[in-house]
Steps between C-alpha positions, in 0.01 A plus 500: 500500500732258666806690496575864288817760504603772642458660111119370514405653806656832439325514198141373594487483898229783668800605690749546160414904488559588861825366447558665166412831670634451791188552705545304824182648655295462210625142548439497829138648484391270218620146712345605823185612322187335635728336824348487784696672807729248766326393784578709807616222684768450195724747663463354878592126321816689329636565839405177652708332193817681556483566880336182617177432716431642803502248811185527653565270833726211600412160383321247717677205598429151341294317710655158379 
């Protein structure tokens, strides 16, 4: 369907009776159901992202 409502997903979405009930876990459980778990190295790139790279030497001088 090329473009819908707010009214039509409420209604007919898999998510529409978490809502209704209010069942955020429920929600939760059903999305992430069948995911596979984050890398390990996920976390180390998360740190990398924000703090930068560590420098691992100085940088050779151009030979030109």
């Amino acid at each position: 369907m090329p473009t819908t409502t707010v009214g039509y997903e409420r209604a007919l979405s898999w998510w529409a009776g978490y809502v209704e009930k209010g069942e955020e876990q429920g929600f939760m459980d059903e999305l992430l159901d069948g995911q596979p778990d984050a890398p390990l190295y996920y976390g180390r790139m998360k740190t990398q992202n924000r703090d930068g790279a560590e420098v691992l030497g100085d940088v050779a001088p151009s030979l030109s």
